[in-house]
C-alpha positions as CSV (number, residue, x, y, z in Angstrom):
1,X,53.0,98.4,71.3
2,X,55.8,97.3,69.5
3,X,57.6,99.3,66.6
4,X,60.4,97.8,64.4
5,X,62.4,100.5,62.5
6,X,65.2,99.3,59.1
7,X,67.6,102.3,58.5
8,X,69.6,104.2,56.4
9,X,72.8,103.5,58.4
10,X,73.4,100.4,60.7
11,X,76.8,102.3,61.7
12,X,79.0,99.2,60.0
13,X,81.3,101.1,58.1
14,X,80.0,105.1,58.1
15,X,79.5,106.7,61.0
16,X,77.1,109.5,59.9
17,X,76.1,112.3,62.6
18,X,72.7,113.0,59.6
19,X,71.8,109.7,60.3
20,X,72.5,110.2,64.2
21,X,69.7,113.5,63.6
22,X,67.0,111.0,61.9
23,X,67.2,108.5,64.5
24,X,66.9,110.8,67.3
25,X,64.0,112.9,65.2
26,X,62.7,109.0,65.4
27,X,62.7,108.3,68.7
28,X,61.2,112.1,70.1
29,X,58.4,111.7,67.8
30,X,57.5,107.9,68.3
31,X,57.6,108.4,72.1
32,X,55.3,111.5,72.0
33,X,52.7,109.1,69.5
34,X,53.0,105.9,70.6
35,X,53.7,106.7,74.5
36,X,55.2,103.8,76.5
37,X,56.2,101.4,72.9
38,X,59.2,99.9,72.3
39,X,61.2,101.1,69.7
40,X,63.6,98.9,68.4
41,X,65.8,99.5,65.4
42,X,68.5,97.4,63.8
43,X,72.3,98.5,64.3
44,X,75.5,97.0,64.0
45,X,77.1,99.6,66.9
46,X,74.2,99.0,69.8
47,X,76.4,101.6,72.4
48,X,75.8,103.8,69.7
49,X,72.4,104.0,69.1
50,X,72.4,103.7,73.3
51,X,74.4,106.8,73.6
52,X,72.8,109.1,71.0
53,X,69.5,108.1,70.4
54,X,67.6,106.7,73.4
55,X,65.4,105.3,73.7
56,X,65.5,103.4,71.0
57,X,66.3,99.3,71.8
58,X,69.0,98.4,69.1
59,X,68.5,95.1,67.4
60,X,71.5,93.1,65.6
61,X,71.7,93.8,62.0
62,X,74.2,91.4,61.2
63,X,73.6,88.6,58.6
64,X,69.9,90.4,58.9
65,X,69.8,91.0,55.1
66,X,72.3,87.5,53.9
67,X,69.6,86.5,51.5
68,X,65.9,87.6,51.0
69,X,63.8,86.2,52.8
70,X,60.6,87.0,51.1
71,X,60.0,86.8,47.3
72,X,59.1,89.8,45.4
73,X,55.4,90.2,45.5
74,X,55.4,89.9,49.2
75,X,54.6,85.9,48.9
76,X,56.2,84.8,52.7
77,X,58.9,82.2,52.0
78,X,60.6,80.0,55.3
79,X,61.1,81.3,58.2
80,X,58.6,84.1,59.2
81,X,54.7,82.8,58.4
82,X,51.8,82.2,60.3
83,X,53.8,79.2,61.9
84,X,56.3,81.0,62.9
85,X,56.0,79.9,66.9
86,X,56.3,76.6,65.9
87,X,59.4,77.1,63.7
88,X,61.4,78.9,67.1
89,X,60.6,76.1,68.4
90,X,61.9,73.9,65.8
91,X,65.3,76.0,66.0
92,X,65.7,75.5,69.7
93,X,65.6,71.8,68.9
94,X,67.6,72.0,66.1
95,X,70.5,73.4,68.4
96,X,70.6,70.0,70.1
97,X,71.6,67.9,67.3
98,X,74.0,67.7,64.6
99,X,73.9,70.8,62.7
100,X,74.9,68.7,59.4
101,X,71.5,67.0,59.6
102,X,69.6,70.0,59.3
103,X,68.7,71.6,56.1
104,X,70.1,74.7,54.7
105,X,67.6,77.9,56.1
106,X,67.0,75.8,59.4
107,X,71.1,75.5,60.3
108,X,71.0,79.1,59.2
109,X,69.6,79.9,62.8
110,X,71.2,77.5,64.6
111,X,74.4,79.7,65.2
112,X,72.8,82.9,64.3
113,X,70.7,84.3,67.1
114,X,70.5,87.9,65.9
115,X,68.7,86.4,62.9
116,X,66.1,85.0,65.6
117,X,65.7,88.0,67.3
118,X,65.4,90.2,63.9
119,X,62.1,87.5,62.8
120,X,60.8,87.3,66.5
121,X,60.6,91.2,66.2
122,X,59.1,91.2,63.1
123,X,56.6,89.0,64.1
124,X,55.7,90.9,67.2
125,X,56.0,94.6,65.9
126,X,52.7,96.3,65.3
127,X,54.2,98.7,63.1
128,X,57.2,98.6,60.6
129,X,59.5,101.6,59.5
130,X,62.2,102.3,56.9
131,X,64.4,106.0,58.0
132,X,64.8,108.8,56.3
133,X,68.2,108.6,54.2
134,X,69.3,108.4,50.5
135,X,69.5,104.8,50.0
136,X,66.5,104.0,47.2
137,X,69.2,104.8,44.4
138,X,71.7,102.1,42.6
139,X,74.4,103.4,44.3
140,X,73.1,101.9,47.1
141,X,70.8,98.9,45.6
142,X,71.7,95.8,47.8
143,X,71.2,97.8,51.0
144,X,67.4,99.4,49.3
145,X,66.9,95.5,48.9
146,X,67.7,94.7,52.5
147,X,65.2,97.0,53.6
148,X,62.5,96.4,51.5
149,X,62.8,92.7,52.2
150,X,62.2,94.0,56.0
151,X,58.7,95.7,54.9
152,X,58.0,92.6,52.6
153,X,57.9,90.2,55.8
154,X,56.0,93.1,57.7
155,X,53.4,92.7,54.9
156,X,53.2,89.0,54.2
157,X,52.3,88.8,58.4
158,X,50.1,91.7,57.7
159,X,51.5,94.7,59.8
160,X,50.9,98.3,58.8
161,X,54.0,99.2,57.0
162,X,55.3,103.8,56.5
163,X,58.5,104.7,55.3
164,X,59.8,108.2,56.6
165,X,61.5,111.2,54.5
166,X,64.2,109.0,51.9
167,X,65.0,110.2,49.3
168,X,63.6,108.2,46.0
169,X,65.9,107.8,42.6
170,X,65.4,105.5,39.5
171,X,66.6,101.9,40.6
172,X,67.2,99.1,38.3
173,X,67.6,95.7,38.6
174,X,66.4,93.7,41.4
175,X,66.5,96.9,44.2
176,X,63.8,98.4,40.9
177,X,61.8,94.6,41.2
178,X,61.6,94.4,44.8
179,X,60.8,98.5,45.2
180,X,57.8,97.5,42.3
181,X,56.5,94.8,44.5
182,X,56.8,96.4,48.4
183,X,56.6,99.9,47.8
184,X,52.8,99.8,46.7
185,X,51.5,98.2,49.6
186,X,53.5,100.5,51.8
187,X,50.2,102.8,53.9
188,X,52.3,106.1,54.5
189,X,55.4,107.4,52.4
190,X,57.6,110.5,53.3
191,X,59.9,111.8,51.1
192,X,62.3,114.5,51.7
193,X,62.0,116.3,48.4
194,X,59.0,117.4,45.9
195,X,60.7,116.8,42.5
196,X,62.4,113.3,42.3
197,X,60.5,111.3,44.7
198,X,56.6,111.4,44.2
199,X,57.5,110.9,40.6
200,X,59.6,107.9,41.6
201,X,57.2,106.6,43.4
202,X,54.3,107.2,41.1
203,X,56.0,105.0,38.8
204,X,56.6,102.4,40.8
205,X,52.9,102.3,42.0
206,X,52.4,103.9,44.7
207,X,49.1,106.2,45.2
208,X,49.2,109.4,45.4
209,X,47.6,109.8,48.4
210,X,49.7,107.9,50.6
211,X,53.1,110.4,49.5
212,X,54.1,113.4,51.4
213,X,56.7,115.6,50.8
214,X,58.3,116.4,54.2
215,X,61.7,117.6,53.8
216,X,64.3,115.7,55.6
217,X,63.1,114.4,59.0
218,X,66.4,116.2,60.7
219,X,65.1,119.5,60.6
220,X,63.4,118.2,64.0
221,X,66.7,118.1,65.6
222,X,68.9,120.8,63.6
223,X,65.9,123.7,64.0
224,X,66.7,123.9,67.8
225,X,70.3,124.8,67.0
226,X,71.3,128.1,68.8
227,X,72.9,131.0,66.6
228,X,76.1,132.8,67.6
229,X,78.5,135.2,66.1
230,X,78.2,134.3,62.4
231,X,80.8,135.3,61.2
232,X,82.7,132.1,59.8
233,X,82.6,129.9,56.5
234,X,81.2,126.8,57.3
235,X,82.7,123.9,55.0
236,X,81.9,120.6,54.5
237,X,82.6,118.1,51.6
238,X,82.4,113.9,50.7
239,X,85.1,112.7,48.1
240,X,83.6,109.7,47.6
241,X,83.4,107.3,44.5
242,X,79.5,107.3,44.8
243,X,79.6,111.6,45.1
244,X,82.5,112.2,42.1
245,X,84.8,114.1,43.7
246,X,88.3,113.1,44.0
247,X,91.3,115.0,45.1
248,X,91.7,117.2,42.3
249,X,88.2,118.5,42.9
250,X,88.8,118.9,46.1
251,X,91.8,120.7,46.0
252,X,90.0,123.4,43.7
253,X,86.9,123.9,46.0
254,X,89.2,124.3,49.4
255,X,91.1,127.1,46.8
256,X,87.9,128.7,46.4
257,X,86.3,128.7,49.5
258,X,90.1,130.0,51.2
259,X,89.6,132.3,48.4
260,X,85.9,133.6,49.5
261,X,86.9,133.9,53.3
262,X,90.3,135.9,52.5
263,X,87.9,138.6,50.5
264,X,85.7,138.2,53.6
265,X,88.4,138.3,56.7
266,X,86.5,134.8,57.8
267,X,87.7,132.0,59.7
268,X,86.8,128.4,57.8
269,X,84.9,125.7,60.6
270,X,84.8,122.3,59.2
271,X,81.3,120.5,59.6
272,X,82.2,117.2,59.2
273,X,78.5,114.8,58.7
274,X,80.5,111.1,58.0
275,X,83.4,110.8,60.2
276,X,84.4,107.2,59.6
277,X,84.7,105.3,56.1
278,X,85.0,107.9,54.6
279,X,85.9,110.4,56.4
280,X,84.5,114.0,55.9
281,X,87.2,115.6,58.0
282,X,89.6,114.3,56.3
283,X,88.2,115.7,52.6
284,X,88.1,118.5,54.8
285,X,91.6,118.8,55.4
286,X,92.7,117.5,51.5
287,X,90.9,120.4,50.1
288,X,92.5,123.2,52.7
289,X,95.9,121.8,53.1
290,X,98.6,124.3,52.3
291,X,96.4,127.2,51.8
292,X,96.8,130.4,53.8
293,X,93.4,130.6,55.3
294,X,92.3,130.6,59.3
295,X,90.5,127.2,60.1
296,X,88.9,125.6,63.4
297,X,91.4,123.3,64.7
298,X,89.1,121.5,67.5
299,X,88.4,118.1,67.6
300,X,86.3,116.9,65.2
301,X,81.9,116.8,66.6
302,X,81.0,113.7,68.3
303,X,77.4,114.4,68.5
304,X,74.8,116.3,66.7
305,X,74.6,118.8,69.6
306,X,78.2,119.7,68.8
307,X,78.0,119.6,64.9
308,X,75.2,122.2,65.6
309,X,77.3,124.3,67.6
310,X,79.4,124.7,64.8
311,X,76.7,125.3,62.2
312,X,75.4,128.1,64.4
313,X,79.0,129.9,64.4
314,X,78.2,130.1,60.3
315,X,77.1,133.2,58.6
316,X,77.0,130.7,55.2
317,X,78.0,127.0,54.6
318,X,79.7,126.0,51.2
319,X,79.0,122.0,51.6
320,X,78.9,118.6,49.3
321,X,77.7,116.7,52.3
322,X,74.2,117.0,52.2
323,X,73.4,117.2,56.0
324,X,75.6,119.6,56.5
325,X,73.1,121.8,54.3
326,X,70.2,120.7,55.5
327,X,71.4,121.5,59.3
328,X,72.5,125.3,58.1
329,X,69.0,125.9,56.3
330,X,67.2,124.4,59.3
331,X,69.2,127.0,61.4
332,X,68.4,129.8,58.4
333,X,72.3,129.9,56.9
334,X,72.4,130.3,53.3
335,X,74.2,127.4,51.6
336,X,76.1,126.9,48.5
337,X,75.7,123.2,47.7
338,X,78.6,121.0,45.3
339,X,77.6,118.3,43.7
340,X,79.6,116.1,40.9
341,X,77.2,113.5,40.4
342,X,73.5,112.8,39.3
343,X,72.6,111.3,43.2
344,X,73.8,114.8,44.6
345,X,72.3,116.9,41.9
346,X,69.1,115.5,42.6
347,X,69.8,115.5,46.5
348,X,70.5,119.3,46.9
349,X,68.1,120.4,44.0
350,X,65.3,118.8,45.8
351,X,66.3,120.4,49.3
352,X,66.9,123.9,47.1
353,X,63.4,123.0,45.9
354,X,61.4,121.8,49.2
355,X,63.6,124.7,51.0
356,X,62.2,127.7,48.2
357,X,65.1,130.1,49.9
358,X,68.8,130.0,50.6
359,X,69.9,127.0,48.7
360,X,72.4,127.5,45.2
361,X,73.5,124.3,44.0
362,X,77.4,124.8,42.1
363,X,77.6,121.5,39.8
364,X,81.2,120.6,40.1
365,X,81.4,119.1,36.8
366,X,80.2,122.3,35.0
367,X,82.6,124.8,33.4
368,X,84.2,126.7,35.3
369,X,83.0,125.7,39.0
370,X,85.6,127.3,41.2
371,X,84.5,131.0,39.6
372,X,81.0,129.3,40.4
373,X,81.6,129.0,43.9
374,X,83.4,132.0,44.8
375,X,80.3,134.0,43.3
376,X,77.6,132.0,44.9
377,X,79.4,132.3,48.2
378,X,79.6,136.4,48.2
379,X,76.4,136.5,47.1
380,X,75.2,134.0,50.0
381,X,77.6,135.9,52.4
382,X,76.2,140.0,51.3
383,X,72.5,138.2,51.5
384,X,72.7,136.2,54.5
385,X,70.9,138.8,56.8
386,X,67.6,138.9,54.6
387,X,67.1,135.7,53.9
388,X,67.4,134.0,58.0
389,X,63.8,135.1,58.3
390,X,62.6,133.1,55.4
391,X,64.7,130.5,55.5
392,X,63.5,129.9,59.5
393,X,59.7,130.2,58.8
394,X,60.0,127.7,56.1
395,X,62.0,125.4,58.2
396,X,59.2,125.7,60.8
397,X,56.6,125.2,57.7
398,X,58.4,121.4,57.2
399,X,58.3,121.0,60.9
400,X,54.7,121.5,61.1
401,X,54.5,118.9,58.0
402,X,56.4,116.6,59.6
403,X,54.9,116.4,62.8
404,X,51.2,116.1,61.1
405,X,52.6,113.3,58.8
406,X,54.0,111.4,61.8
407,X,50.9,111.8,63.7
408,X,48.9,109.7,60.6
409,X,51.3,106.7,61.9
410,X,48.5,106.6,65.0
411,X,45.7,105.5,62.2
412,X,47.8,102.4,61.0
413,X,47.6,100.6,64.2
């Protein structure tokens, strides 16, 4: 048994610790249904995916998505077909000779063995997977096409094809075309909210019956976070082109949430999700710098095990990283949620939504958001107490989703 996953994150550029929690959420639950597979997923950072997320077999991503390789509609163009032994065969060759004799997609290979490996894969897999994430939105289009193109060559060689707990936004352009022509055939869709996505993906023609909404496929890993003092302000926030917040933002939410732990005699703990490119910790630091407030001067987490610790030092978490959130509400910490942009509005009011408790989403670009803040955080802070109890039975309600969802995988195969 042989499963090929496409991700959210190949860890080129961002090194995401949400993404870290749906890959290892991946790999507990494939092992438990598919004992014995392989488990391969594509990565640019293969020690990573060693280190945190075993025992999944990383695959190169690089040059993976160059071009696409299938046409929309799913129609198989050169190299992966039913001839596909004979064409690895004709690349092995190929390697002998000039490479200025050969023609274009042929000398493509010749130097490119990841590329190889990627179709070989393909061709052998007996299931194919897209991650959780928030890539199916324009702000992310070329990478949505990358992945799609992935799940078109699983379909044109006829392999069973799921996608688990995205989220799904209006695309246009070719990302919309492709999404119009893949998604469709797709046999199993998880999505991580119930406003935006089934909606999304109604219109792009997928039945009904194949959508569930699961909430984010990270609650498997954040749920089995411990709880300790709670007494701090967890903080956590992206400035970002793609999220709208720049400095000036910034600034004002760090004044607001020093402002909220003063009244409360708390200590602020950074939970940084993205530490590289960009930088969450550093956001972090923008938006506190200069202010008199008490904040957790260790190192920044390296793992999801010790972003969790954190989380569970929180009695609420004021965050505009949206894993951030979904670890606290996993762990049954009220959140105040920021968002500046349409992507984030619909990211945290679908988690406020799948969640039902413990979620207030501040819009950043509304009047007055600072005063926004300050009251959504006392009132998250005086309620905390009562609503951990709900907050934790609905987080075990998802689980219990999630796990039946993923268990469907075992009737594609």
């Amino acid at each position: 048994m042989i499963v090929l996953i496409d991700c959210s994150n190949y860890f080129v550029r961002w090194f995401n610790l949400g993404d870290v929690a749906l890959y290892q959420a991946a790999a507990k639950r494939l092992s438990e249904i598919f004992s014995g597979a392989e488990l391969h997923i594509l990565t640019a950072a293969p020690d990573r995916i060693r280190e945190h997320c075993s025992p999944l077999r990383p695959l190169s991503s690089d040059a993976v998505h160059a071009r696409d390789w299938f046409a929309p509609g799913g129609t198989s163009r050169w190299p992966v077909d039913g001839a596909w032994p004979l064409r690895r065969t004709a690349i092995a060759m190929a390697r002998r000779i000039d490479r200025r004799l050969l023609p274009p997609r042929l000398r493509a290979f010749v130097d490119a063995p990841q590329l190889e490996a990627y179709f070989q894969t393909l061709w052998q897999s007996d299931l194919v997977l897209l991650s959780g994430g928030g890539y199916f939105t324009d702000a992310f289009a070329d990478h949505a096409r990358g992945l799609l193109d992935t799940l078109a060559g699983a379909q044109a060689l006829g392999r069973p094809t799921a996608i688990m707990s995205p989220g799904f936004e209006h695309m246009t352009g070719a990302a919309a075309e492709k999404a119009r022509a893949v998604l469709p055939n797709v046999r199993l869709i998880g999505c991580r909210d119930d406003t935006t996505s089934p909606e999304i993906l109604k219109a792009f023609g997928v039945p009904r019956d194949r959508v569930v909404a699961t909430g984010d496929d990270s609650i498997e890993i954040a749920i089995a976070g411990r709880m300790q003092e709670r007494n701090a302000i967890g903080f956590g926030l992206r400035v970002h082109a793609y999220a709208n917040v720049d400095g000036a933002r910034a600034k004002a939410v760090g004044a607001a949430v020093a402002d909220v732990a003063g009244g409360a005699g708390a200590s602020v703990i950074p939970l940084p999700i993205n530490l590289v490119g960009p930088s969450d910790s550093a956001s972090i630091r923008q938006a506190l710098d200069g202010l008199d407030v008490d904040v957790d001067s260790r190192p920044d987490p390296a793992t999801t095990a010790a972003l969790l610790e954190r989380v569970g030092r929180c009695r609420i978490v004021v965050t505009g990283a949206y894993h951030a959130a979904v670890f606290a509400m996993a762990m049954g910490i009220p959140v105040v949620a920021l968002a500046a942009s349409d992507h984030y509005r619909r990211k945290f009011g679908g988690l406020a939504s799948i969640f039902r408790n413990g979620c207030r989403v501040v819009d950043l670009a509304a009047a007055a958001p600072a005063e926004q803040i300050r009251a959504a955080a006392l009132e998250a802070w005086d309620n905390a107490d009562g609503l951990h109890a709900p907050m934790r039975t609905r987080a075990y309600e998802l689980l219990g989703i999630q796990r039946a969802f993923w268990r469907r995988l075992r009737e594609l195969v």
